[in-house]
N, C-alpha and C positions, 0 to 999 in steps of 0.2 A: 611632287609635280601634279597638279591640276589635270587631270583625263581631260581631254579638248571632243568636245561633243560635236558631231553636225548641226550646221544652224539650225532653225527654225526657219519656213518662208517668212522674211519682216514683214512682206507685204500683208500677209493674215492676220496682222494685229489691226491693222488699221480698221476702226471701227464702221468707216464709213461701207465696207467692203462687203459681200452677200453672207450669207451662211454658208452655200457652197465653198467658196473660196477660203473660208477660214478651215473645213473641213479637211481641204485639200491641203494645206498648207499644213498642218499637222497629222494628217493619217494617208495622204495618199490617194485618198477615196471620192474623189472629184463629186462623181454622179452619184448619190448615194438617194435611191426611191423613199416617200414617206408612207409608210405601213402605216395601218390599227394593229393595236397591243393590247393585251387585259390589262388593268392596272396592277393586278392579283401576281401578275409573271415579272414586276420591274424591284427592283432593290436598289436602295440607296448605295453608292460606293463610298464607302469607309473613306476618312479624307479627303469631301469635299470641300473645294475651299471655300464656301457661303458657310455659317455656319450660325446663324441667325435669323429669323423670321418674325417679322412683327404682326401679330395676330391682328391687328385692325388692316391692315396692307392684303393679310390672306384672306381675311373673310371679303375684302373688296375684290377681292380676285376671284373667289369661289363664285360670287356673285353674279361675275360678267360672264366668267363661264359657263353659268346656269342658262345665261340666256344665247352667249353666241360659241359657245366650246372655247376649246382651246384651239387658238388660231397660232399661234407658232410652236411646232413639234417640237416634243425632248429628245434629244438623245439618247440612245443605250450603245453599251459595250454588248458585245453576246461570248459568253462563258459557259462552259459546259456545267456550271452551276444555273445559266439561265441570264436575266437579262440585266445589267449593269446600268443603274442612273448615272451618265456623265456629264448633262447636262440639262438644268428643267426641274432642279427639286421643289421650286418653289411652284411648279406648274402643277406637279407632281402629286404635292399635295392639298393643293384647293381645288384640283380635281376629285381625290378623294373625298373631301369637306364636299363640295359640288356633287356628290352622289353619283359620278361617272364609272363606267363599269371598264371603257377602254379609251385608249389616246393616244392621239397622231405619235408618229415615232420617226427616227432615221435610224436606220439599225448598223451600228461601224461592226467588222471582225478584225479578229487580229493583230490589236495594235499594243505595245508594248507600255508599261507602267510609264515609262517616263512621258511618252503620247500621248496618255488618259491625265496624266496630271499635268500636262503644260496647256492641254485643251481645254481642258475645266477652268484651270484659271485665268487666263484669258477671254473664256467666254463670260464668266464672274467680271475681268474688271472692264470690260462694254458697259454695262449695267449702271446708271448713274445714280442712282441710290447706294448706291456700295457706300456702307460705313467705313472708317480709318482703320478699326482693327482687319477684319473684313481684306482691306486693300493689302495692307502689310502684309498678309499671312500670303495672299494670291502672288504676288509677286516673289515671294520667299521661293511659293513655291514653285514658279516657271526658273527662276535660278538655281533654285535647288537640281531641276532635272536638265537643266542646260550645261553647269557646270560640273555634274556629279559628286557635287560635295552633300554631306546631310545637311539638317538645318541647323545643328549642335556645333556645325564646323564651321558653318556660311556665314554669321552673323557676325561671328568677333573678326573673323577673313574682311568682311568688308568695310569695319570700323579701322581694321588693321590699313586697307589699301587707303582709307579715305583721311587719316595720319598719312601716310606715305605720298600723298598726291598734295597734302596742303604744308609740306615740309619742303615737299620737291616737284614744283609744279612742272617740270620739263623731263620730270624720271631723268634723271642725270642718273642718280647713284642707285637706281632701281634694278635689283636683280633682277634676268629672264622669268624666272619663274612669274613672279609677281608683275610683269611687266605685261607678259601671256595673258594670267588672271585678268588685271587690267583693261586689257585689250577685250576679251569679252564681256567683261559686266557693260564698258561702253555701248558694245553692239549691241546687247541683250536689252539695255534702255533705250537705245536708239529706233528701237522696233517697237518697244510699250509706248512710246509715247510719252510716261510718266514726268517727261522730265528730266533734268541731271541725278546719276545716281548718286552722289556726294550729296545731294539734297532730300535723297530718301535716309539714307543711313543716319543724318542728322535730324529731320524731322519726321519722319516715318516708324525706323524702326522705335525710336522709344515708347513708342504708342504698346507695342509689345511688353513693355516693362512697365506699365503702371499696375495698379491693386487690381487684383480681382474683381473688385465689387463694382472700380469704374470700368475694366474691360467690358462688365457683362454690359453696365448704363448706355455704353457706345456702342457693341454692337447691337442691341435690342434697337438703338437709333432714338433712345428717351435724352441721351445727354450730348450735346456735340463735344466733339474731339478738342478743342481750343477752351468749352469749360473744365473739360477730364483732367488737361493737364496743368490749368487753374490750381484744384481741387488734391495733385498729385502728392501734396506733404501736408495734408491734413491729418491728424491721428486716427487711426481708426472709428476711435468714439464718436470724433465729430464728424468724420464724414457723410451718414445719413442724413443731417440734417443741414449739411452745407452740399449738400445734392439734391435734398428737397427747394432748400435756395436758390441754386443755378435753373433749375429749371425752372424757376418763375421768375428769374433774374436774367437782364441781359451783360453779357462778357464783361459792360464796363461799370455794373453796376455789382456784380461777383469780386473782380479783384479789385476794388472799393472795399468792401467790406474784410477781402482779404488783408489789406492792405495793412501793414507793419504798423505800431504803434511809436512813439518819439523813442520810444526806450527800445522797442527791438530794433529801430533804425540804428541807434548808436551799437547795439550789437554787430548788427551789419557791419558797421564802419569798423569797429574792430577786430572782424574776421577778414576784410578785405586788407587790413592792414599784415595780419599776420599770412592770409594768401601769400603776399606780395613779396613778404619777409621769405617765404619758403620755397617760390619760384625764383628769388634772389639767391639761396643759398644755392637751390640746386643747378642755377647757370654757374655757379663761379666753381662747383666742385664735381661739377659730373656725374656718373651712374658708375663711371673706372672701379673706384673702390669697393661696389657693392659684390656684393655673389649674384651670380646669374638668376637664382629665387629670387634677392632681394630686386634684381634690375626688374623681373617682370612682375613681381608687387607694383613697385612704383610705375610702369607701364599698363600694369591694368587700374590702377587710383586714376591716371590722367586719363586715360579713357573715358572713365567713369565723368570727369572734373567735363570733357570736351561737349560727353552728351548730356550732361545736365546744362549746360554750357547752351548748347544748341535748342535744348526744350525752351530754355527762357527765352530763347531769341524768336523761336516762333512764337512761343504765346505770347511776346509783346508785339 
C-alpha cells in the first residue's frame, strides 16, 4: 500500500503566484527576510532537479549581472554543514563567472528532504526554458516525494496505472490500492498544471529512455525533444551525424531523410502483419496457461510495445 502523504498547497504551483507564497506553500515559512550571503558559504544540493546549463545563456546572465546584480535571490537551506542551494543554481553560478563575492539570499531552516525536493522542483518547472529531460526528471521528482515511492518504483507504477485507466476507464475492476494511487497522481497533476498525467507517462517519460548522447543534445538545449526522438533507433554509428543533420535540419526535413526506403517499407508491412498475427493469437488463448514469470514477460514486452507506441504518436 502507497504511504498517503499530506498534500502540497496546489495553490503554490501556480506560476502566476509571488515567491512568497510558493514558499509558503511548501516550507511554512510565509515571511522569509532577504540577506547577503558570501558566495564562498553556499553549496549546491546534490539532486538538483536543473541539471544542465548552457554556456552561452550563462555568460548572458553573468553579464547582466555585472551590470544590475542579481535582482531575484536564491534560496538556501541552512544545515549545520552551512548553507544549502535550493534554489538559483544557475544565479549562482554567473554570479561566480560575474566576479560577485556575495548574493541576495532567502534563508529556509528546517525543512524536511521531501520539502527541499518538491520546492526545487517546482521552482525548476516555473522556468520556461526547461528542456524535456529537465521537465521529466522535475516532476518525477515532486511525485516521487508526494507519493513516497522511489523513482525505481514510480515509473513502471505509473505505466502500470496508465494500462489500468485505458483498459477500464471507470475503475470498475480497479483494486483500492491502485484506486488511492490513482486518486493522487490526479491531484498531484491537477496542481502542476502539466496537463493529464496519462499524457506524461506516454509522452514524457520516454524522453527518459532515449540514448545518452541524445539525453545529453536535449538537455544542453542543442537538439529539441521532437528531433531526439526522430533520431531514437539510429545506430550508434550514425547517430553523430544524423545529429549534426537535425540541427540544421527542420523536423520535416529530418524525418524525410529518415524516412524508410520501398524495401524497408515492405518490411514494415510484414512486421505489422505478423504484429497482428500475435495480438490474434494472444486474444484467442490468454495469459491462463503461462507461469506467472511468463505472464509478466509478456506484460512488460506490451508495455514496452504501448510506449514505443506513444513516442510515434507524438513525434508524428
Amino acid at each position: 500500500m502507497t504511504r498517503k502523504r499530506p498534500p502540497v498547497t496546489l495553490g503554490a504551483l501556480d506560476a502566476s503566484q509571488s515567491r512568497p507564497s510558493l514558499l509558503a506553500g511548501f516550507t511554512g515559512q510565509a515571511d522569509v527576510p532577504v540577506i547577503s550571503l558570501p558566495l564562498a558559504q553556499i553549496r549546491p544540493r546534490a539532486g538538483q532537479p536543473r541539471r544542465s546549463f548552457a554556456p552561452e545563456g550563462l555568460q548572458r546572465l553573468a553579464d547582466s549581472i555585472r551590470l544590475h546584480g542579481v535582482i531575484q535571490p536564491l534560496t538556501v537551506h541552512r544545515t549545520p554543514e552551512g548553507y544549502q542551494l535550493v534554489a538559483g543554481e544557475r544565479r549562482w553560478r554567473a554570479a561566480q563567472e560575474a566576479g560577485l563575492t556575495e548574493v541576495p539570499v532567502r534563508v529556509l531552516h528546517d525543512l524536511t528532504t521531501s520539502q527541499l525536493q518538491q520546492y526545487s522542483a517546482v521552482e525548476n518547472l516555473q522556468r520556461e526554458d526547461l528542456n524535456a529531460v529537465d521537465e521529466a526528471d522535475a516532476v518525477l521528482d515532486i511525485l516521487e516525494a508526494q507519493l513516497g515511492l522511489p523513482r525505481t518504483e514510480l515509473t513502471p507504477r505509473l505505466e502500470r496505472l496508465k494500462s489500468l485507466k485505458m483498459r477500464d476507464p471507470q475503475l470498475l475492476k480497479v483494486s483500492g490500492g491502485d484506486r488511492e494511487l490513482l486518486e493522487q497522481v490526479e491531484t498531484a497533476f491537477t496542481g502542476l498544471g502539466r496537463g493529464a498525467w496519462t499524457s506524461f507517462v506516454s509522452n514524457r517519460l520516454p524522453v527518459l529512455r532515449l540514448p545518452d548522447d541524445l539525453l545529453t543534445e536535449v538537455r544542453s538545449g542543442t537538439l529539441e525533444y521532437t528531433k531526439a526522438v526522430a533520431l531514437r533507433n539510429v545506430t550508434p554509428e550514425e547517430r553523430p551525424a544524423m545529429i549534426a543533420l537535425a540541427r540544421a535540419s527542420s523536423l520535416t526535413e529530418l524525418r524525410a531523410r529518415l524516412r524508410p526506403t520501398p524495401a524497408e517499407s515492405g518490411g514494415r508491412e510484414h512486421a505489422s502483419e505478423e504484429i497482428g498475427a500475435t495480438l490474434a493469437r494472444l486474444a484467442q488463448s490468454g495469459l491462463n496457461h503461462l507461469t506467472p514469470a511468463e505472464q509478466r514477460k509478456v506484460t512488460r514486452l506490451l508495455r514496452e510495445v504501448d510506449d514505443l507506441i506513444g513516442q510515434k504518436g507524438k513525434a508524428d
